[in-house]
N, C-alpha and C positions, 0 to 999 in steps of 0.2 A: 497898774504897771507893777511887774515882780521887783523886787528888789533885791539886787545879787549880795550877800551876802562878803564882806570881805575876809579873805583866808588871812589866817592869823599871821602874826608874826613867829620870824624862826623862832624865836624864845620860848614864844606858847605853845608853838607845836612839838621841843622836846619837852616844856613841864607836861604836855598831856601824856606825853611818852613813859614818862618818871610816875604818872599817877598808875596809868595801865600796868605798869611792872612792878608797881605796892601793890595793886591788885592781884595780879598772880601771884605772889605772893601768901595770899588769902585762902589760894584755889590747890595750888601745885604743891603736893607732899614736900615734905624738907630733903636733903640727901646731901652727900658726902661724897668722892673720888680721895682712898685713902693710900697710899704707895706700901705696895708690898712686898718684901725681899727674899727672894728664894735663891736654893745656891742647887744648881744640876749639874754632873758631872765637875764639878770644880768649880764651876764658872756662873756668879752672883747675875741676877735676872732682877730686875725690876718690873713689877707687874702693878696696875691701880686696879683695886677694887672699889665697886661701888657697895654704899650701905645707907639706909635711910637713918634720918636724925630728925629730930622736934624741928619744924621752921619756924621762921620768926617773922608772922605775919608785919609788915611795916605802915606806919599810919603816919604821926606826926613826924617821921624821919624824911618824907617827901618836901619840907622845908629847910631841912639839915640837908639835902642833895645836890643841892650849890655849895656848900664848903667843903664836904667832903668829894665833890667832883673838883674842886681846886686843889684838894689833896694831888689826888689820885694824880689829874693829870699837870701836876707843878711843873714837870719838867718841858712840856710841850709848850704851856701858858706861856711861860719866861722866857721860851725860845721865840716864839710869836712875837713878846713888845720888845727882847731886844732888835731880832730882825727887824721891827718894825721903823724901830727908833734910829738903827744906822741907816738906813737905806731910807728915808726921811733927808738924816743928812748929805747923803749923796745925793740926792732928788734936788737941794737946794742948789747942789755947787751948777747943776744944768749937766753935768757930764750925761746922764741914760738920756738926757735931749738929744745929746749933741751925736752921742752914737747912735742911736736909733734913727734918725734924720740922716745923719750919714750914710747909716744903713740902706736908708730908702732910694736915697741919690744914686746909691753901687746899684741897685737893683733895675730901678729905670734905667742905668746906662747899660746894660745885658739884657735887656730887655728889648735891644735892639738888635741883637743877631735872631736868625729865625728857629735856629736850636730851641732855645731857650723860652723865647714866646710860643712855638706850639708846645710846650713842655708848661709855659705858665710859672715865670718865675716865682710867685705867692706858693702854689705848690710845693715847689722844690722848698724852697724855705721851709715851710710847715712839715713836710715828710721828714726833711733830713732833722730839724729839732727832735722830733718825735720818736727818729730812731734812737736816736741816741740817749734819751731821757729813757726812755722803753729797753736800751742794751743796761742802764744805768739798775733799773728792776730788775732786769731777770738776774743781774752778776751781784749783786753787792744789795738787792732787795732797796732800793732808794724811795722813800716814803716821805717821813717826816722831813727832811731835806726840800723836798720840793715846794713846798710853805716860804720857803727862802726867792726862790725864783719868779713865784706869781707876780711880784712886784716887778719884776723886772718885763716878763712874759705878758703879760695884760696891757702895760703900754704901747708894747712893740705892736699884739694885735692892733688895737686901735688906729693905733697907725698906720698900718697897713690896709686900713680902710674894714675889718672887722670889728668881733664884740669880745665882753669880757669872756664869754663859753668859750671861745677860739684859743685865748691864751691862755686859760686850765689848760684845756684838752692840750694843747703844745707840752706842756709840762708834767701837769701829774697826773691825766687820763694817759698820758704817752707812757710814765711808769707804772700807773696801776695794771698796761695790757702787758709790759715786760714782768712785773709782778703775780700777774697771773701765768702767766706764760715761762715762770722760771724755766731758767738753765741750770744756773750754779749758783740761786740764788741761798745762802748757809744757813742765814735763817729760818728758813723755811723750808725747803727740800732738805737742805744737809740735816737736821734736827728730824725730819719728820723719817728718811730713810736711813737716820743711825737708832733710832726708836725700834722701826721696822726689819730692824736686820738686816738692811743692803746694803752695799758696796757704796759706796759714799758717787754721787753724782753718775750712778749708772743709769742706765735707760735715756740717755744723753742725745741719740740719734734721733730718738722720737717728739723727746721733748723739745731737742730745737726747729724739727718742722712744727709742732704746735706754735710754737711761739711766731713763726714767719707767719704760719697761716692768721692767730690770731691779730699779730699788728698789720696783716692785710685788710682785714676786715673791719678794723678799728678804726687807723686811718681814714681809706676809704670813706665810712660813715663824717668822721671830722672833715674831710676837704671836702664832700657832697654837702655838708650843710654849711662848712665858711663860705665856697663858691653863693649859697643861695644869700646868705647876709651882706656879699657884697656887693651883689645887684642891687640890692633893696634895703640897708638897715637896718629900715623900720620893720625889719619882720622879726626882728632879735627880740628874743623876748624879754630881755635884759635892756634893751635900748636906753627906756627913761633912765636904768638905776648908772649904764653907763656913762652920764653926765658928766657923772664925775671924774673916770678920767676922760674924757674928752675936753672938760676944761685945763685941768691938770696937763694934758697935753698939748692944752697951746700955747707951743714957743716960736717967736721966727727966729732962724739960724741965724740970721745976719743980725739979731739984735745981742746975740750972747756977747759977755766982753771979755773974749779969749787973752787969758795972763798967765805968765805962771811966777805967782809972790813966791817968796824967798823961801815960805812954808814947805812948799813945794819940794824943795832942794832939802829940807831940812829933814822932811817924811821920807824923802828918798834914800836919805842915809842913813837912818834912823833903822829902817826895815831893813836896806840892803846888809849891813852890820847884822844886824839880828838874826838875818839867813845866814849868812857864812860861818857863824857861830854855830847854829843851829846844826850847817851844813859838818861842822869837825866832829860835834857831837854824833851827828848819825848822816856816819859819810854812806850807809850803804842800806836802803829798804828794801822788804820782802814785799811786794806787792801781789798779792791774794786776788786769783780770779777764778774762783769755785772751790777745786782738789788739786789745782795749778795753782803755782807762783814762781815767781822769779826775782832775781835778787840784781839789783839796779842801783848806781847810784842817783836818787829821783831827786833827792834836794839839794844836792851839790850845782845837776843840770840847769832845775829850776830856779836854782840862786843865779845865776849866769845868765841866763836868759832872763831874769827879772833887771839884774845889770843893764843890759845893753835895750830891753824895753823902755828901761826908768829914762834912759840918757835922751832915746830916740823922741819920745811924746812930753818930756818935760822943755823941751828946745821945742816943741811946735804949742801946745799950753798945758795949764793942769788941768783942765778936762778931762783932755786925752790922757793924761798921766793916770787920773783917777778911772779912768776905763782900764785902763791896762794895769790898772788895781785891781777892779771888778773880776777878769779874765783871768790874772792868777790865783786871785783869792777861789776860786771854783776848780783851779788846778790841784791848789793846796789841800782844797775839801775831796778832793780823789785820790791825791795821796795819802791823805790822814783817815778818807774811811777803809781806801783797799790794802794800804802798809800797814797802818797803824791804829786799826779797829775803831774808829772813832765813833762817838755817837751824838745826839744833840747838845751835849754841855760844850764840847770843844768844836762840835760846828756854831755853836751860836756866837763865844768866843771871839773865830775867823771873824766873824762878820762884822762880831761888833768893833773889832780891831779895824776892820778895812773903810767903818763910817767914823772912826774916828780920825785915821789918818787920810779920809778924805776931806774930813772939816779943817784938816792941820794946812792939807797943801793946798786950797784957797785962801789960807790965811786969817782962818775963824780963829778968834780967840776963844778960852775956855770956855765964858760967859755964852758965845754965839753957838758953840758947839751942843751945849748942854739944851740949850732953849731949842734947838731942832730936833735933837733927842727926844725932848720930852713931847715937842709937837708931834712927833712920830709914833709915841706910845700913846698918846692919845686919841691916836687919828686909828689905830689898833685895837684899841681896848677892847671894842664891842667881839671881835674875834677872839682876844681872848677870853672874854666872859662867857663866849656860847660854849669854848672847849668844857670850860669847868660846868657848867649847867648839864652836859653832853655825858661827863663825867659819872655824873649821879645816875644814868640809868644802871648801867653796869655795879655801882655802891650798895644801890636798890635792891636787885637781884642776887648780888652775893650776898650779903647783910640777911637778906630774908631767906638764906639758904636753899635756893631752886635752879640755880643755874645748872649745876651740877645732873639735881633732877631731870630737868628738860634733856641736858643730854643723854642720860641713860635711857630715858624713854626713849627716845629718838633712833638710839641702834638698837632695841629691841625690835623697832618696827620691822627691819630688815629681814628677821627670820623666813625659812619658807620662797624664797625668792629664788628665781633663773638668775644668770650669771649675768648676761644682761643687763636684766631689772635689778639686780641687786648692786650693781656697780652705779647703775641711776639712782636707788636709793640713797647709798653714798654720798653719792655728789648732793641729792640734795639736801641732804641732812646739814651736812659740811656748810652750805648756803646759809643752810638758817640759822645755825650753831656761830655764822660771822656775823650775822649782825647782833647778837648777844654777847661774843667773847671775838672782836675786832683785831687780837692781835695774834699774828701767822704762829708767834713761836709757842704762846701757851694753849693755843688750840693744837696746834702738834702735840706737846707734853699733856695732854688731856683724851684727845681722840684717839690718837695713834697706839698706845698700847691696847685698845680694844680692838678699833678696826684692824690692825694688824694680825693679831691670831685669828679672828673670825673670819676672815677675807681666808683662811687655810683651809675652815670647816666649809667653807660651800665653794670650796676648790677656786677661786680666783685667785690669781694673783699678787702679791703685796706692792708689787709698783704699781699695779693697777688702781690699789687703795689709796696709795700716795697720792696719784694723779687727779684720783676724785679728790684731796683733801686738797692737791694744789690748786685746780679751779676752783674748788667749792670756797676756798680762802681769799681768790682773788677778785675776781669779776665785782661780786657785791659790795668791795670797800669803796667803789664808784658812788654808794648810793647809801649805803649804813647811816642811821644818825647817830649810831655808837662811836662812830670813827672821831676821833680827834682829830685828824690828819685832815680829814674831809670838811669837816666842821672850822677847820681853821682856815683853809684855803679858802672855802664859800667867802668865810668872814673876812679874809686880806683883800678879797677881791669884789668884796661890793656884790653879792649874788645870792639873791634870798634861797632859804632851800626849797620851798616849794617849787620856785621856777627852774632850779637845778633838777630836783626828781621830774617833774613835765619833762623835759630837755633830756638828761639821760634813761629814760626809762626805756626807750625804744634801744638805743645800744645793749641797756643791760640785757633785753630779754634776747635780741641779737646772740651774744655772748656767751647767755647760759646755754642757747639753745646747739650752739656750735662745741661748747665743752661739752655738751653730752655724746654729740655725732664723735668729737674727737676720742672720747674714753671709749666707745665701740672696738676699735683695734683691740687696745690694749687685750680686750676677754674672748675675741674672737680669731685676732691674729697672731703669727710667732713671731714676734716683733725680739729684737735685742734688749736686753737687759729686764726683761718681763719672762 
């Protein structure tokens, strides 16, 4: 009898990762991308040039690639356990019970008109999240953010008689296809078309049929395959790992013991004070939605309507009160990333603020509050250790001076090519260049001042370049094990990564194969803004 072999653990399959890229390291000439400033007619140019340099073959540093991947990615780790840690303690008070179960109850009762049944209420839910985590991508690039949600997203599936793949895909495959699919995303198109000399968010028409079409096809693919998990389970290939919140998710409603302690009242004021202050200080935000914005007063409203929420669900319990904590706290993180530029230190912040004054209005004391905490960062760690282990390949690769290399090799190979085929080229380079350098905006500030003047010499387009860098940047963050973001969701949500690449591997090739059909236009058609 054969004996199958067991596939390693994620841990082992990125150290094998970290070993293969000391080894290229050994193989691939050293190089450099060095900035260079020219001044034409008046007007100062930045240009990178590439130049080889000695490389630094890497051997015993492949043991050092866990602390220096802790480096690298501190900010993501600590956003990870405290995430972890507050929404722990909100887990305890039973509130994501209490709404998610409520949830289900609204859902069966619509589930009665025949609209709505031949439409498949599960459906609708699942589309309508996904758009909007997906509008959340393409305007404001929402990535590391969604790490925050899977805790909340992966219940919900479950409950809804799905698996953990169901609740990623709701959340952060629904942003990675508006990520790829940018609109007005700043990070990413704004950077890669102010590099490239365009008009800031032009070619706008095209890009957003790309983006419909992609989250048609996206979608689609996630509700063809929740539909088949909730005939059957057991065909999830996550099932056994999903145990765990399956246990975790059995509560009966009728045994919660709805109260709302005096904490309650106390949290209530506590924050409502906090905003009105808040609200004198910045009576008026500019909310940012691409090369559009508009000027609002967002947190005066939102103080007001957190007023009359606090009043409404603290007279029915703290439960409820603590949902309609959850619910602001997520409005606040919209205000704060599209007014007021935020990034993971002040979204981690939100959250850990909204788990602590969720422990306040159950009436934990400090002691009760801290011991959930810490069970929460514990119940986490392992996600944040894979980030930092994940970290080290990219440490590897630049330490040993070849990143750089690999990409100039890489647009060399273009030369010689139809318009076409060289825009395909493009894209794919772009592909493999993300899972080496995972982040949209320094793959911008690295690629784009090459591909931009070259895309001049064999007569293409430069939005046309854009658009290969903007698929070529996004599709694959599905699947990279360079990704932090990716690496940390697998890990919040209990999903090994080999059963994640099995699982998404058929979307991805889906994906690239439709970003290529879609960059056709751009070099063959007279499309706007191209």
């Amino acid at each position: 009898m054969i004996k199958i072999k067991k596939i390693p653990h994620t841990y082992a399959i990125i150290f094998y990762i970290i070993i293969l890229a000391a080894v290229m390291t050994w193989i691939i000439p050293g190089g450099e991308y060095i900035e260079k400033i020219t001044i034409e007619n008046g007007v100062e140019k930045e240009e990178m040039i590439f130049q080889y340099v000695d490389n630094h073959p890497q051997t015993w540093q492949i043991f050092a690639a866990l602390f220096k991947g802790f480096e690298r990615q501190a900010g993501i780790i600590v956003f990870i356990l405290m995430i972890g840690g507050a929404f722990w303690i909100m887990n305890s008070t039973k509130a994501i019970d209490v709404g998610i179960l409520s949830f289900l109850k609204f859902t069966k009762n619509i589930e009665k008109y025949k609209f709505f049944k031949a439409l498949g209420v599960d459906n609708i839910v699942i589309t309508l999240v996904m758009l909007l985590f997906s509008i959340f991508g393409a305007v404001f690039g929402m990535s590391e953010e969604t790490i925050a949600f899977i805790i909340v997203m992966v219940p919900l599936a479950i409950s809804m008689g799905y698996d953990s793949i169901v609740g990623v895909s709701m959340c952060f495959v629904a942003a990675g296809l508006g990520f790829a699919g940018a609109v007005l995303n700043p990070f990413t198109i704004g950077i890669a078309q102010g590099i490239a000399e365009l008009p800031l968010f032009s070619g706008f028409e095209y890009r957003l049929f790309c983006w419909v079409v992609i989250n048609i096809i996206g979608i689609g693919f996630v509700l063809r395959y929740a539909h088949r998990v909730k005939k059957d389970p057991r065909r999830s290939p996550v099932y056994k790992e999903d145990e765990y919140w399956r246990n975790r998710g059995n509560t009966d409603l009728e045994s919660i013991d709805y109260k709302t302690p005096a904490g309650g009242w106390i949290a209530y004021g506590i924050i409502l004070i906090s905003l009105i202050i808040f609200s004198v200080i910045y009576p008026i935000t500019e909310m940012k939605v691409g090369n559009s914005s508009a000027t609002l007063p967002m947190l005066p409203i939102a103080t007001g309507l957190f007023a009359i929420s606090g009043l409404i669900t603290l007279r029915k319990s703290a439960q409820f009160f603590i949902l309609s904590l959850l619910l602001f706290t997520i409005l606040f993180l919209i205000i704060g990333v599209m007014g007021y530029g935020w990034y993971i230190m002040k979204i981690a912040t939100l959250f850990f603020a909204m788990g602590i004054f969720s422990g306040i209005s159950m009436g934990y004391d400090d002691n009760t509050n801290v011991k959930y905490f810490l069970d929460g960062v514990r119940d986490i760690v392992s996600a944040a250790l894979v980030v930092g282990l994940a970290g080290g390949i990219i440490v590897i690769l630049e330490d040993g001076k070849v990143i750089d290399s690999i990409l100039y090799g890489l647009s060399k190979s273009m030369k010689g090519m139809g318009q076409v085929s060289a825009v395909g080229i493009m894209y794919v380079i772009q592909n493999i260049i993300n899972i080496i350098i995972p982040s949209g905006s320094a793959k911008a500030a690295l690629t784009m001042p090459i591909m931009a003047p070259f895309s001049d010499l064999i007569n293409i387009s430069r939005q046309a370049t854009v658009m290969a860098y903007q698929f070529g940047d996004g599709f694959t963050n599905l699947i990279t094990p360079t990704s932090g973001v990716l690496i940390g969701v697998l890990g919040v949500a209990k999903i090994p990564y080999d059963k994640w690449v099995r699982w998404v591997t058929p979307l991805i090739v889906i994906l690239i194969i439709l970003g290529f059909l879609l960059l056709i236009p751009t070099v063959t058609m007279n499309l706007s803004g191209f």
